[in-house]
The first five atom37 places (N, CA, C, CB, O) and aatype in JSON, in Angstrom:
{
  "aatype": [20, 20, 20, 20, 20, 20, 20, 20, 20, 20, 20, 20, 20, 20, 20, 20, 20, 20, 20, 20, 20, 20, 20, 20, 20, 20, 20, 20, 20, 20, 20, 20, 20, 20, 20, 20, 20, 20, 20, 20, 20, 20, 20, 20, 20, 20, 20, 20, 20, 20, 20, 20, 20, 20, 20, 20, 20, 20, 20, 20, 20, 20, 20, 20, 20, 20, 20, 20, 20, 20, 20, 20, 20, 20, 20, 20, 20, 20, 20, 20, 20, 20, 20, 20, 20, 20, 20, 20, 20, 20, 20, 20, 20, 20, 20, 20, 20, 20, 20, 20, 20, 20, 20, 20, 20, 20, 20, 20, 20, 20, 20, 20, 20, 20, 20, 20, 20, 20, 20, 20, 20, 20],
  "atom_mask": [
    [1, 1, 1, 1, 1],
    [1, 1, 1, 1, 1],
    [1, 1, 1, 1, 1],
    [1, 1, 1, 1, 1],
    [1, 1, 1, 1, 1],
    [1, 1, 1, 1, 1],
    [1, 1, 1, 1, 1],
    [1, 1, 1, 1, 1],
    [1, 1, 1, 1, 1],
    [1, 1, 1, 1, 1],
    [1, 1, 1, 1, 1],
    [1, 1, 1, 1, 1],
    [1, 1, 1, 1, 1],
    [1, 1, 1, 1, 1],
    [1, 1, 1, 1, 1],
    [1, 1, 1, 1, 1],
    [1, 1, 1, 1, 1],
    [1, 1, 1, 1, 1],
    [1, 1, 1, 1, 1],
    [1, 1, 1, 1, 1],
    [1, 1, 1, 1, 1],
    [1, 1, 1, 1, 1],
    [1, 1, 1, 1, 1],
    [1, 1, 1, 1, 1],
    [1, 1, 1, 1, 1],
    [1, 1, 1, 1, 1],
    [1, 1, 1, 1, 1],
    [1, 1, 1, 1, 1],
    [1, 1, 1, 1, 1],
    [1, 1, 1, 1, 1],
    [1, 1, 1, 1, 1],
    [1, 1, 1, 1, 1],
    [1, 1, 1, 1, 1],
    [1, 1, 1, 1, 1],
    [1, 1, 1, 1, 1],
    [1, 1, 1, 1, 1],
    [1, 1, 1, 1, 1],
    [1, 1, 1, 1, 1],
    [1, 1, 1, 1, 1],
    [1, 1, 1, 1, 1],
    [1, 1, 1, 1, 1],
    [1, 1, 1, 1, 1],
    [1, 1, 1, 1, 1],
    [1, 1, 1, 1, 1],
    [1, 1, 1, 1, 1],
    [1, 1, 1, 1, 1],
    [1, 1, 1, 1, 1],
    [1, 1, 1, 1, 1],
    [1, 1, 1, 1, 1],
    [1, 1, 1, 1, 1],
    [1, 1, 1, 1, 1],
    [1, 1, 1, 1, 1],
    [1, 1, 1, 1, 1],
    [1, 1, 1, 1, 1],
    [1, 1, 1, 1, 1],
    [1, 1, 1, 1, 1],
    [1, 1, 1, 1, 1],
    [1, 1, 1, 1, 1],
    [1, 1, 1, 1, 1],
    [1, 1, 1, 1, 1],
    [1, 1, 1, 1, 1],
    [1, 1, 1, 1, 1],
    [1, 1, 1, 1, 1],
    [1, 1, 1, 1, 1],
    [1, 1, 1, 1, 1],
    [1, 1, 1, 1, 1],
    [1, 1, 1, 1, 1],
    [1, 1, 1, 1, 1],
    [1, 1, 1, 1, 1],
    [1, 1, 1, 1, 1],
    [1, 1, 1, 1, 1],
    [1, 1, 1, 1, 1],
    [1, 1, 1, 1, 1],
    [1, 1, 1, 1, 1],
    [1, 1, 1, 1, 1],
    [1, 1, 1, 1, 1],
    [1, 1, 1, 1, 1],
    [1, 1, 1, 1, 1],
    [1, 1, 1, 1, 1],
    [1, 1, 1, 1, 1],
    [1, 1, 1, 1, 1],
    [1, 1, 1, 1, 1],
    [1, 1, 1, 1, 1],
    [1, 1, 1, 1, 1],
    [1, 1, 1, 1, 1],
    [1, 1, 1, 1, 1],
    [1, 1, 1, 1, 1],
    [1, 1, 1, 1, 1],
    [1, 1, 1, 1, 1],
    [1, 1, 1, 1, 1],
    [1, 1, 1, 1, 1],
    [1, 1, 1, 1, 1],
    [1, 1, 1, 1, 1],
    [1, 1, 1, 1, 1],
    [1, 1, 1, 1, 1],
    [1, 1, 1, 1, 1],
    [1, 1, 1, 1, 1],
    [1, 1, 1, 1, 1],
    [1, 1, 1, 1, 1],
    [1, 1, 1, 1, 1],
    [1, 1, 1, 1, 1],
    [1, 1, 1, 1, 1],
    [1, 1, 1, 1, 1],
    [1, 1, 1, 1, 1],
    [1, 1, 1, 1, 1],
    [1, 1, 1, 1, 1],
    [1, 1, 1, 1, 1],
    [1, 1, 1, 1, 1],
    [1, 1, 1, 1, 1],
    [1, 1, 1, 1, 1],
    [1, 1, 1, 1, 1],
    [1, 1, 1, 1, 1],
    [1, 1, 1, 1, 1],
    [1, 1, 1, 1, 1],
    [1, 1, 1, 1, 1],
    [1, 1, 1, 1, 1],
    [1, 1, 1, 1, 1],
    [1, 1, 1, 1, 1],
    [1, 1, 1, 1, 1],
    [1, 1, 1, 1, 1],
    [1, 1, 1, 1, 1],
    [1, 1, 1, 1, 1]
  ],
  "atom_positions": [
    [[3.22, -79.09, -6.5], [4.2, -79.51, -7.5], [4.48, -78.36, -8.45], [3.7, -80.75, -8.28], [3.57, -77.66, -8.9]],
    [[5.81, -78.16, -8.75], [5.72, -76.75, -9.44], [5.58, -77.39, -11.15], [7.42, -75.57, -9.06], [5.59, -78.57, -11.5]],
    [[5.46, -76.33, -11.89], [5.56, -76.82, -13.62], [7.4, -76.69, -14.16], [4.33, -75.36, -14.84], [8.38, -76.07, -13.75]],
    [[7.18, -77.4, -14.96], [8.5, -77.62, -15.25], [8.51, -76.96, -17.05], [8.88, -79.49, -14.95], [7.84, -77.44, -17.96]],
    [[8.98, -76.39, -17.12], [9.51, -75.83, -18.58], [10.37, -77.14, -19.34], [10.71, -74.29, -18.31], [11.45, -77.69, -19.09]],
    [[9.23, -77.34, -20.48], [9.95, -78.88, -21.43], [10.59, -77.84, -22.1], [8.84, -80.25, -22.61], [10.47, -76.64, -22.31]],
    [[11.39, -78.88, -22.39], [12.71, -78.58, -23.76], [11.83, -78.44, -25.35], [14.09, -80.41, -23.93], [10.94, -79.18, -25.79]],
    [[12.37, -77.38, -25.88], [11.91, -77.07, -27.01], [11.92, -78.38, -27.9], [12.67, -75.95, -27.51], [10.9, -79.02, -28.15]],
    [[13.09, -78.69, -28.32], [13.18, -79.65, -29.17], [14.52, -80.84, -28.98], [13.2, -78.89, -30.44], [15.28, -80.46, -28.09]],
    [[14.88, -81.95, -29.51], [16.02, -82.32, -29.0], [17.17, -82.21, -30.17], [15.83, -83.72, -28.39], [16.98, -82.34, -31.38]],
    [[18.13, -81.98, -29.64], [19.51, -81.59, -30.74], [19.63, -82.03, -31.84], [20.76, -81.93, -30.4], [19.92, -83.16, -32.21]],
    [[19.35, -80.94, -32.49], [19.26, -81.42, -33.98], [17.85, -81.66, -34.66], [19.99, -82.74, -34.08], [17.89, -81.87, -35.87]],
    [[16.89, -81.66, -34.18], [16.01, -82.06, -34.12], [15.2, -80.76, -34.92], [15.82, -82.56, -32.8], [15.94, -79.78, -34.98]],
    [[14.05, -80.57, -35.44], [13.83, -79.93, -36.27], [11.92, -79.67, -35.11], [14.18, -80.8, -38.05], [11.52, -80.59, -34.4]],
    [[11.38, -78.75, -35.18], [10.12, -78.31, -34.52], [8.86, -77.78, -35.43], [10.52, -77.2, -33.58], [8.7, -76.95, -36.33]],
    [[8.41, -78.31, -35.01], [6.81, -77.46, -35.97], [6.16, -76.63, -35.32], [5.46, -78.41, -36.41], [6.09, -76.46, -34.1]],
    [[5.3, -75.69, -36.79], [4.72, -74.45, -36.26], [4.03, -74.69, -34.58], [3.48, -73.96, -37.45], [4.28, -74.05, -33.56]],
    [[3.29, -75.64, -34.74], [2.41, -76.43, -33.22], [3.13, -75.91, -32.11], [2.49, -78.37, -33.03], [2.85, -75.07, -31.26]],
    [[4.52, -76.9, -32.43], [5.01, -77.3, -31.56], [5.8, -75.73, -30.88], [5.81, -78.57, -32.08], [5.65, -75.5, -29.68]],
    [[6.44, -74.98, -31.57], [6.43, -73.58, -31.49], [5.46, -72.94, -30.59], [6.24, -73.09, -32.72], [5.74, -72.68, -29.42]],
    [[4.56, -72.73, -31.02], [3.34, -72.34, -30.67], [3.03, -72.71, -29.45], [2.47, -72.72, -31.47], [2.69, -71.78, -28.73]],
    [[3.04, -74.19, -28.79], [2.86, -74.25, -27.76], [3.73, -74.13, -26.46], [2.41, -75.02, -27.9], [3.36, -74.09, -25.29]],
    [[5.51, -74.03, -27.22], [6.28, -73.35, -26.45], [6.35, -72.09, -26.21], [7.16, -73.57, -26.68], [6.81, -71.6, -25.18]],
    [[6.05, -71.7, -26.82], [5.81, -70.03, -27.3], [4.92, -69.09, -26.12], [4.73, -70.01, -28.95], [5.12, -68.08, -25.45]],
    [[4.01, -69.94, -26.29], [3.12, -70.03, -25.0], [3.42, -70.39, -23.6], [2.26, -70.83, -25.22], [3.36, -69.47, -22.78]],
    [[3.75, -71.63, -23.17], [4.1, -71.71, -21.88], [5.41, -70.56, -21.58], [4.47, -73.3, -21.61], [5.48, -69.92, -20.53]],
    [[6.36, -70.45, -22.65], [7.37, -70.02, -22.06], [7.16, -68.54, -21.42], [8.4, -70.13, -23.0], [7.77, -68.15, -20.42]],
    [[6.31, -67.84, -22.08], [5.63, -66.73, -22.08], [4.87, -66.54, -20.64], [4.72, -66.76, -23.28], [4.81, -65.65, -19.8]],
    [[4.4, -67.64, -20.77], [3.42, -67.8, -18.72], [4.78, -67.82, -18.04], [2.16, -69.9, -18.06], [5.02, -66.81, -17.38]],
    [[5.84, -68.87, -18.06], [6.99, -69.11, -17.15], [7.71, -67.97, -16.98], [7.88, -70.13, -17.59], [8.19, -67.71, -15.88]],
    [[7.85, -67.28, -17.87], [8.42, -65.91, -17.92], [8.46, -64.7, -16.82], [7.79, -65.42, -18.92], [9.2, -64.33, -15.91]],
    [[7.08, -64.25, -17.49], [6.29, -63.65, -16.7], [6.17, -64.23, -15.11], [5.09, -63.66, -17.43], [6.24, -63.2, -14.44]],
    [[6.06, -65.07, -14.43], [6.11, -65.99, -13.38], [7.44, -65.53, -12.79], [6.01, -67.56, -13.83], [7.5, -64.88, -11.75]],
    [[8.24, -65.81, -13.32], [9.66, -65.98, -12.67], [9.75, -63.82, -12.77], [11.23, -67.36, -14.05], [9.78, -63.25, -11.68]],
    [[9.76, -63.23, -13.62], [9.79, -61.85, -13.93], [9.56, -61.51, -12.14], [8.44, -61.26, -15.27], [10.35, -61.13, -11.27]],
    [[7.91, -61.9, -12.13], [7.26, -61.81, -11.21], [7.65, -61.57, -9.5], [6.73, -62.74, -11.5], [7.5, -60.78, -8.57]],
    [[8.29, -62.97, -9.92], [8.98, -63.41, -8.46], [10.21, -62.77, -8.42], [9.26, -65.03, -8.22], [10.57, -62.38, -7.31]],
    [[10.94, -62.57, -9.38], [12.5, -61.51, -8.84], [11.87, -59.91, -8.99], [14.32, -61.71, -10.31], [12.79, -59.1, -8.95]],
    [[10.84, -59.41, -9.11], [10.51, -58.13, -8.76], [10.36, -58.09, -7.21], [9.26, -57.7, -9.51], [10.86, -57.36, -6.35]],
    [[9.61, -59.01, -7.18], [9.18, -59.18, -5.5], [9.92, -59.58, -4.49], [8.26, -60.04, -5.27], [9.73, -59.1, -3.37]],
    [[10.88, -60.51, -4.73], [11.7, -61.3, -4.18], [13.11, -61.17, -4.09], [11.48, -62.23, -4.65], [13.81, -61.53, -3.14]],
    [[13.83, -60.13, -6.12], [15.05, -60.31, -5.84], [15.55, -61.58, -6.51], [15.19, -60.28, -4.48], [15.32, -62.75, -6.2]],
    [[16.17, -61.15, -7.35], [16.78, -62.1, -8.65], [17.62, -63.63, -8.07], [18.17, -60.96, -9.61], [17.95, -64.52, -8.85]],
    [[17.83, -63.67, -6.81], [18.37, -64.62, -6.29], [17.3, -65.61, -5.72], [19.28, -64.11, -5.39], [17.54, -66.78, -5.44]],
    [[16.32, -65.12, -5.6], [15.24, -66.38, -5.53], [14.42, -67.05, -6.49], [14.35, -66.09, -4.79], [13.39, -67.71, -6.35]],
    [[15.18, -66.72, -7.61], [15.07, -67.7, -8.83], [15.46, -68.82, -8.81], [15.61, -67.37, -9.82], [14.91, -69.71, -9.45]],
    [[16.72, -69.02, -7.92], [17.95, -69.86, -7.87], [17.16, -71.05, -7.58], [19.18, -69.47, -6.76], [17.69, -72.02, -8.13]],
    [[15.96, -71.42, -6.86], [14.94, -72.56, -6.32], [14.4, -72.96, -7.84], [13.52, -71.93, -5.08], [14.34, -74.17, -8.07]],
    [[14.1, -72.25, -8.66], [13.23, -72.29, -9.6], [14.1, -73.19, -10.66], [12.75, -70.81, -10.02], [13.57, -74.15, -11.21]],
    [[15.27, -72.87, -10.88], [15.86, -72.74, -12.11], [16.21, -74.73, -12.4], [17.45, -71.44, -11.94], [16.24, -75.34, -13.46]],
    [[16.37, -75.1, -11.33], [16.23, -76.83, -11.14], [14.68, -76.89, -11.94], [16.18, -77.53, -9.04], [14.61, -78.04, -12.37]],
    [[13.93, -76.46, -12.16], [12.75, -77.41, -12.43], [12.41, -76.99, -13.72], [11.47, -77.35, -11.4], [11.31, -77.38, -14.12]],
    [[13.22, -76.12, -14.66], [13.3, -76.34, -15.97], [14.25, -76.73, -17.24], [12.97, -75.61, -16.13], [15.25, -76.18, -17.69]],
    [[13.59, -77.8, -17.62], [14.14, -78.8, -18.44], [14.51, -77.82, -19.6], [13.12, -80.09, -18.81], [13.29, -77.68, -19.56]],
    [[14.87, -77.18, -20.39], [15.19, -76.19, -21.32], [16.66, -75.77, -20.96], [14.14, -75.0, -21.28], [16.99, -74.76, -20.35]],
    [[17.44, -76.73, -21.47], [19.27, -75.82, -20.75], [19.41, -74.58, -21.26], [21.04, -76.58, -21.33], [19.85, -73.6, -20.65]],
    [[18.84, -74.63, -22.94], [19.05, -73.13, -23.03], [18.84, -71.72, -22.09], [18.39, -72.93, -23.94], [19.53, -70.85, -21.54]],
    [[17.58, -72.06, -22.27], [16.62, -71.19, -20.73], [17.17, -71.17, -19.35], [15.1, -71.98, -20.3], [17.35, -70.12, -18.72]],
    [[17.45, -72.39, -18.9], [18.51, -72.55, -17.87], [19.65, -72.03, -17.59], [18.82, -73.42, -17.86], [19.82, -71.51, -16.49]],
    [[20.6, -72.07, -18.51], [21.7, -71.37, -18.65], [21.53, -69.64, -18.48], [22.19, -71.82, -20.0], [22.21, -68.96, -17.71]],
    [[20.54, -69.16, -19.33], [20.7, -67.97, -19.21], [20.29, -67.51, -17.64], [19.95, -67.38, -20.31], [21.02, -66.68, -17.09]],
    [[19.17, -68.04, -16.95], [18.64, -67.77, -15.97], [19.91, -67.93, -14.56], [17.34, -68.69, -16.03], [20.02, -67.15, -13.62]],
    [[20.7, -69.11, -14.81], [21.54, -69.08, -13.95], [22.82, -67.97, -14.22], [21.88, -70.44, -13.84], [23.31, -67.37, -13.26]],
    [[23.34, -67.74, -15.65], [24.15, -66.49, -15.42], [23.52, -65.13, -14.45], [24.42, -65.97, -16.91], [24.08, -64.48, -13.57]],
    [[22.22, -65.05, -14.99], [21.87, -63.97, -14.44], [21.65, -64.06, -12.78], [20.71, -63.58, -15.19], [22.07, -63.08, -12.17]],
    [[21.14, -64.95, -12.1], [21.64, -65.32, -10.54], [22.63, -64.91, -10.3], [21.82, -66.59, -10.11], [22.71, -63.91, -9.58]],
    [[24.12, -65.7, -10.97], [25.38, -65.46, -10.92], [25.52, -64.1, -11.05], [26.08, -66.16, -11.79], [26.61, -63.64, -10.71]],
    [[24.66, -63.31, -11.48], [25.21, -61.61, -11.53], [26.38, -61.84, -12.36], [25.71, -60.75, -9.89], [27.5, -61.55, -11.93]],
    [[26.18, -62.38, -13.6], [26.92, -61.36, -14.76], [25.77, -60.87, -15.54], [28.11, -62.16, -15.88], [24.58, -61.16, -15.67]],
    [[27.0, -59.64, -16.21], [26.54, -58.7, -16.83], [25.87, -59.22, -18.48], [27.73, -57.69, -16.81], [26.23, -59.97, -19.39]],
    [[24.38, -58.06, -18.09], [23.89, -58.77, -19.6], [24.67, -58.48, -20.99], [22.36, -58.25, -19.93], [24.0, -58.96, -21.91]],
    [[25.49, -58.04, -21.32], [26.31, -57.79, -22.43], [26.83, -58.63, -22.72], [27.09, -57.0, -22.43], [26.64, -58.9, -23.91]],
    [[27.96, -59.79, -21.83], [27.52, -60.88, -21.83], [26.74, -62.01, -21.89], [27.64, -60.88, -21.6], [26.96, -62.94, -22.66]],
    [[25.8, -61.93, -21.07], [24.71, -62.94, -21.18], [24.14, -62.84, -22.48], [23.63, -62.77, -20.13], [23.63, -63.88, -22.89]],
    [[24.09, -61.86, -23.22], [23.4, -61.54, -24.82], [24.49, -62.05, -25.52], [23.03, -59.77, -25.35], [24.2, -62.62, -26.57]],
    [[25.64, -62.01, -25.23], [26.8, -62.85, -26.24], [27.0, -63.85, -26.3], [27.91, -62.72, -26.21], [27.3, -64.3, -27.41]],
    [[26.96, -64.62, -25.27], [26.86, -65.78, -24.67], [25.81, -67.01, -25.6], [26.31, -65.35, -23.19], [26.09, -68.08, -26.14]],
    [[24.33, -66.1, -25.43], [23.22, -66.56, -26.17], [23.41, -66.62, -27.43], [22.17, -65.89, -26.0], [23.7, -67.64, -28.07]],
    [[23.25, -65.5, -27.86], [23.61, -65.02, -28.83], [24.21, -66.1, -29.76], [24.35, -64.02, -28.49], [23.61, -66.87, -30.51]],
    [[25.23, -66.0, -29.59], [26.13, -67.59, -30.32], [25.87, -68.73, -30.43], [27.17, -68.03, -29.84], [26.1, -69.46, -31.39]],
    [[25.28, -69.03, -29.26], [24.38, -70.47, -29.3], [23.28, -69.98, -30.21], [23.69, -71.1, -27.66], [23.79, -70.33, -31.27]],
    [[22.36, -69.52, -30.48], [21.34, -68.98, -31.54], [21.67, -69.18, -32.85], [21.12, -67.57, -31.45], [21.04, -69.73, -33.76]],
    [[22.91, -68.58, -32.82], [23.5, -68.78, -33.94], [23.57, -70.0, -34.83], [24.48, -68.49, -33.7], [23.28, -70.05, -36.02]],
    [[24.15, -71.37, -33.73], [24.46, -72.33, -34.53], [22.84, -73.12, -34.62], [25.83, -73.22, -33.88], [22.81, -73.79, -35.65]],
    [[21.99, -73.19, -34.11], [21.11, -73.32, -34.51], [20.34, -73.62, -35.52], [21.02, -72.9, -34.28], [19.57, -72.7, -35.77]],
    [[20.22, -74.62, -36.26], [19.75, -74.85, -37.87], [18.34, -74.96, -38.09], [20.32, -76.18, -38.5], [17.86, -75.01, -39.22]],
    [[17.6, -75.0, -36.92], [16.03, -75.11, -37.14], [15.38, -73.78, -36.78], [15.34, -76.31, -36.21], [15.37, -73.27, -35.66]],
    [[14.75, -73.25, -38.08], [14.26, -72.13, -37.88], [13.05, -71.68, -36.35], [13.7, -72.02, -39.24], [13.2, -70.64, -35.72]],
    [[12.22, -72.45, -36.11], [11.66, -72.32, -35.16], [12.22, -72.61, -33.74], [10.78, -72.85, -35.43], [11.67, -72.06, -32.79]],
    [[13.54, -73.67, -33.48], [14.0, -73.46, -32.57], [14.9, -72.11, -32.33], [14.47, -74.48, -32.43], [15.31, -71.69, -31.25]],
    [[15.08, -71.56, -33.64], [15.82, -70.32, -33.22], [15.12, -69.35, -32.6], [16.41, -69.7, -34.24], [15.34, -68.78, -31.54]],
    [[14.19, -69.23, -33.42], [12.91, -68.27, -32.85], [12.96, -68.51, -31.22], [11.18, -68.83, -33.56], [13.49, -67.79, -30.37]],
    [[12.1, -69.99, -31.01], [12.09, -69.79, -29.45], [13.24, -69.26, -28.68], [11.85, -71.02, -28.83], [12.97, -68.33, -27.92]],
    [[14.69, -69.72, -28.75], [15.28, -69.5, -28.2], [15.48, -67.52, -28.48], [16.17, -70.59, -28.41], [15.45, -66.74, -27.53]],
    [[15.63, -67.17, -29.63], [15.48, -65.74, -29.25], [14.9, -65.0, -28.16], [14.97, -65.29, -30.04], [15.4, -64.23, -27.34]],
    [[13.49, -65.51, -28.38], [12.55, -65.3, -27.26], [12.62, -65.51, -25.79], [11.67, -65.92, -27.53], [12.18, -64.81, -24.88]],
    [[13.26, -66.62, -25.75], [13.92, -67.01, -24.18], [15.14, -66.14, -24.15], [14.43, -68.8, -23.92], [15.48, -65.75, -23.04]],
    [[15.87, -65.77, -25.18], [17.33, -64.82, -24.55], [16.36, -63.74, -24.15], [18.87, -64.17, -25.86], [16.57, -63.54, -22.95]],
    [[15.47, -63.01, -24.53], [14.99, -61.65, -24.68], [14.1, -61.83, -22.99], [13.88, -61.34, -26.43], [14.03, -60.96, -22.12]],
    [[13.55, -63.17, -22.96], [12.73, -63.02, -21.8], [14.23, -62.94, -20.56], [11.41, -64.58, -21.65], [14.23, -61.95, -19.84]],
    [[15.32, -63.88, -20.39], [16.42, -63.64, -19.12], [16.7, -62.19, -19.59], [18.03, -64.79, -19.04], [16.28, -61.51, -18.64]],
    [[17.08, -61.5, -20.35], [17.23, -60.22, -20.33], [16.42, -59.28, -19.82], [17.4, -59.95, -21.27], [16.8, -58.22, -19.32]],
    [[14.95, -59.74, -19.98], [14.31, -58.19, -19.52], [14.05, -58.88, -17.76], [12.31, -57.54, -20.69], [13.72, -58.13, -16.84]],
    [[14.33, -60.74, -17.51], [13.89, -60.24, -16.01], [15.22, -59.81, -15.5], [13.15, -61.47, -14.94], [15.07, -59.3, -14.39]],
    [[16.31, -59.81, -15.83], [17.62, -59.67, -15.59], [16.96, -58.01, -14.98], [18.9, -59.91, -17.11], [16.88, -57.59, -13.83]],
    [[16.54, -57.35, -16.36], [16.55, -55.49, -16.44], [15.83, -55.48, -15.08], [15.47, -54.47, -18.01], [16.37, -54.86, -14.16]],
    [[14.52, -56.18, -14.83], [13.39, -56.13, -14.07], [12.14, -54.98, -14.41], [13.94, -55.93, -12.74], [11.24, -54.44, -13.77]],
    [[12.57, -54.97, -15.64], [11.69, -54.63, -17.0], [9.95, -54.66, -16.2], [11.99, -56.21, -18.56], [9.35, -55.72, -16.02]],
    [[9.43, -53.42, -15.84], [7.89, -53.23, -15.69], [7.18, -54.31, -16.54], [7.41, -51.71, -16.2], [7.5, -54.54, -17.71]],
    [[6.07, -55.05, -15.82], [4.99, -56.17, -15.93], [4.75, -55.8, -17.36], [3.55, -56.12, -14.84], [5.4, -56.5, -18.14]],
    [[4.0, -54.91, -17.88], [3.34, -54.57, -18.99], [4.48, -54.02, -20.5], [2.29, -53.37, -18.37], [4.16, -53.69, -21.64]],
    [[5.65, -54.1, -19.92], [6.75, -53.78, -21.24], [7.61, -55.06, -21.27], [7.91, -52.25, -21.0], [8.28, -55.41, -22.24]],
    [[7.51, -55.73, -20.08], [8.23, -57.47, -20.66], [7.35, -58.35, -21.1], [8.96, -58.47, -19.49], [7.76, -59.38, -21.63]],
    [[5.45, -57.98, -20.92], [4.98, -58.93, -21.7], [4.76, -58.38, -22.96], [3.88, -59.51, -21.19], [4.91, -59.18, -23.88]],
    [[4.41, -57.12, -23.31], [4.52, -56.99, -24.37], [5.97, -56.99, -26.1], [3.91, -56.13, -23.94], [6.05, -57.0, -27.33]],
    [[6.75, -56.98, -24.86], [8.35, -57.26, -25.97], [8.0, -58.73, -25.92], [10.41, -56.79, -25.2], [8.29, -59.29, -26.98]],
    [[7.71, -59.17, -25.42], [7.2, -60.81, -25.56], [6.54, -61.36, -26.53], [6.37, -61.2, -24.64], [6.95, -62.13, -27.4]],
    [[5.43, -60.89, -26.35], [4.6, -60.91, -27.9], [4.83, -60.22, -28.68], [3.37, -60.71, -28.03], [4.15, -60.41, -29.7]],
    [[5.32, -59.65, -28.72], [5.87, -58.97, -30.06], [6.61, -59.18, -31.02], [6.34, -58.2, -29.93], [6.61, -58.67, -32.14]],
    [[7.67, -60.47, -30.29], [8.41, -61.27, -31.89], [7.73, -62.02, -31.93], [9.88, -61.96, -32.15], [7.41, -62.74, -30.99]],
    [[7.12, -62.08, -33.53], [6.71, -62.86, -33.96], [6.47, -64.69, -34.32], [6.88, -62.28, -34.34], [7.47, -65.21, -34.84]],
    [[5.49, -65.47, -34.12], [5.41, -66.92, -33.89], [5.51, -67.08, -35.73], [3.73, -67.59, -32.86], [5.49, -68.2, -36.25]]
  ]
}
């Protein structure tokens, strides 16, 4: 059974440090995972994956990048949605999820996409 990436929070909906924290975390394993598998595999065999997480934000970006558009886009795209965003910690995560489809987009070396990972701050 594969794991499924829950949704940060629901619309409108406001998140706690916790709750952060423990997205923060899985998303970080899922990341890395999927990173993983389009190094090895080739960014199009994500396309299996991308059904089994509940996060549209995350979703969305992961399927532009299948689709092969360009990340300049895909960062604008996000980007804006981030924007309207009113809960400080859902913004956060979602930063973090634009930054993670971007670097597997790049195919960003193991040890410089987990560390830009942890590196914005919880």
């Amino acid at each position: 059974m594969r794991e499924v990436f829950r949704p940060s929070s629901a619309p409108g909906g406001t998140m706690t440090r916790k709750k952060f924290i423990d997205e923060y975390t899985h998303l970080i394993q899922r990341a890395i995972a999927l990173a993983d598998k389009s190094q090895q595999q080739g960014l199009l065999s994500l396309e299996g994956e991308i059904e089994d997480i509940a996060d549209e934000f995350f979703k969305q970006g992961l399927r532009f990048v299948v689709g092969g558009i360009v990340p300049r886009i895909i960062d604008e795209i996000l980007t804006n949605r981030i924007t309207h965003e009113k809960d400080k910690y859902s913004r956060l995560l979602k930063t973090v999820q634009k930054r993670a489809v971007l670097g597997i987009q790049a195919g960003e070396p193991f040890r410089v996409f987990y560390h830009v990972l942890k590196s914005i701050p919880p």
